[in-house]
Each structure stands twice: as C-alpha cells, then as structure tokens.
ZAMARGU-4260 file (C-alpha; in steps of 0.2 Angstrom, whole numbers, plus 5000, padded with zeros to 4 digits):
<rodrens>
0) 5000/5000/5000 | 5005/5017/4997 | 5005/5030/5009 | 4992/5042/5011 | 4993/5061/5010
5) 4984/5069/5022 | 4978/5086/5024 | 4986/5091/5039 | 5002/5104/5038 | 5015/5096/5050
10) 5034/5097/5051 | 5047/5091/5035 | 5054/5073/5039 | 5070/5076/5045 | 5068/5093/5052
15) 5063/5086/5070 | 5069/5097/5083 | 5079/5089/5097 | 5071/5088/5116 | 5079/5101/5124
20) 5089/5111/5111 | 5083/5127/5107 | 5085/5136/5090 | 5096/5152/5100 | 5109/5146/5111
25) 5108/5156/5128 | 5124/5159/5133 | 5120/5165/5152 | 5136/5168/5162 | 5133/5165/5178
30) 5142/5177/5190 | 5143/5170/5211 | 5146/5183/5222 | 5148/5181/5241 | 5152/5193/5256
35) 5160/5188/5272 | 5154/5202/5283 | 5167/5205/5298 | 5160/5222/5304 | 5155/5216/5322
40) 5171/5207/5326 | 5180/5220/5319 | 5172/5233/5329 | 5174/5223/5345 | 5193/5224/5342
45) 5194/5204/5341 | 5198/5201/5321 | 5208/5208/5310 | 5200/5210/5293 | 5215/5211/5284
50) 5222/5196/5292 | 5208/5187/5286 | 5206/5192/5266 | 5226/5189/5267 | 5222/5171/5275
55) 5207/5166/5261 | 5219/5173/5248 | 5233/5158/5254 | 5219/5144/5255 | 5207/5146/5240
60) 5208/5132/5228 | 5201/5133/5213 | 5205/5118/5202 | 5213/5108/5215 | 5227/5120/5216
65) 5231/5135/5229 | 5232/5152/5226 | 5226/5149/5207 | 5213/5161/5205 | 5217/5169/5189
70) 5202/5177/5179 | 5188/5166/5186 | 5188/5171/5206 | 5192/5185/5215 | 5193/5191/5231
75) 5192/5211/5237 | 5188/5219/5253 | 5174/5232/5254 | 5179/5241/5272 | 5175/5226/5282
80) 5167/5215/5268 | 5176/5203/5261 | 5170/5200/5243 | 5172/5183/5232 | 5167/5183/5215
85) 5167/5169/5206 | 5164/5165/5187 | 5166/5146/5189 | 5155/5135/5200 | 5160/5141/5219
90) 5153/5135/5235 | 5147/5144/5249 | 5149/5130/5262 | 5170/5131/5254 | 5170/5149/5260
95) 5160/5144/5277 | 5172/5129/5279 | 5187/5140/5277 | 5180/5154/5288 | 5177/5142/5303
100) 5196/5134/5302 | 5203/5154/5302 | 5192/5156/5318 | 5200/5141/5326 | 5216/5145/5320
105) 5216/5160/5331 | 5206/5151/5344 | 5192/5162/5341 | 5180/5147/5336 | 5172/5145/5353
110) 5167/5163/5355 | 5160/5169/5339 | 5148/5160/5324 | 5146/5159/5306 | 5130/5162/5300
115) 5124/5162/5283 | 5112/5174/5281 | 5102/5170/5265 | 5102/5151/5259
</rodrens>
C-alpha cells in the first residue's frame, strides 16, 4: 500500500527538533558573588579583617590548586566586607568551611559563629 497524504500541515521529515535544544543558544554567564561580613568582630577589636582576606587569599583552591585564582575568582575587601566573585561554579559551604578553620586557628572558634544569612 502506498502511503496516504493527508491534509494536515506538519513538520518536514527530517527537520525534527531535538528535546531540549533550542533554535538560539543562551549563553547565560553566571556570576557568584559572596560577602564575608566582619563588621561586628572588627568593631569589638577581636579580628583583624586584613588578616583574614590575606588568609582566604593563601587557601582558596580553585581547580585543586592553591592560590590559582586567575580570571575566574576574586577576592576584594569592601571596608570590612570581604567579597568573592566567582565565574566558575563556587561553593558557599568552601568559603563557610574556610571561615570556621581561620576562627579556630586564632582560637576564636568558641566565641563567635558563622551564620549564613540567605540560603
């Protein structure tokens, strides 16, 4: 048997779109951004902010290795906000991870917390 033409307009065979692709690519660059706020500690005269943006800057990895942050992460201190922007995927429980072992380092881990204030 032959096949029958019907009447409805559909797609060409062989112009099938695939599941999930769209026609436009979206290239969406995601940007992560975090701030380490030290303003309380600061002000109570019991951290010193430098000393700790100098600390992150030592211990960051990104890709395995130390101190490697080329055009992907960076770290800057806004007064006493310390800002982490990262291009690559970063993870806040890293920075919260690091945070705590700077604290106990200066056996200040018992007294103060690190809270995360937006999940």
């Amino acid at each position: 048997m032959a096949p029958v033409a019907s009447g409805k307009k559909g797609k060409q065979p062989g112009k099938q779109a695939l599941k999930g692709k769209s026609k436009t690519p979206k290239s969406k660059k995601s940007s992560l951004r975090f701030a380490i706020d030290c303003s309380h500690p600061v002000e109570d005269g019991i951290m010193n902010c430098g000393d700790f943006e100098k600390y992150l800057q030592e211990r960051i990895k990104v890709n395995g290795k130390t101190s490697n942050f080329g055009k992907d992460v960076s770290l800057g201190r806004e007064k006493n906000k310390i800002v982490v922007s990262s291009a690559i995927p970063f993870s806040k429980r890293y920075l919260k991870y690091l945070t705590k072992k700077y604290l106990k380092k200066q056996d200040l881990r018992e007294y103060l917390r690190v809270v995360a204030t937006n999940k």
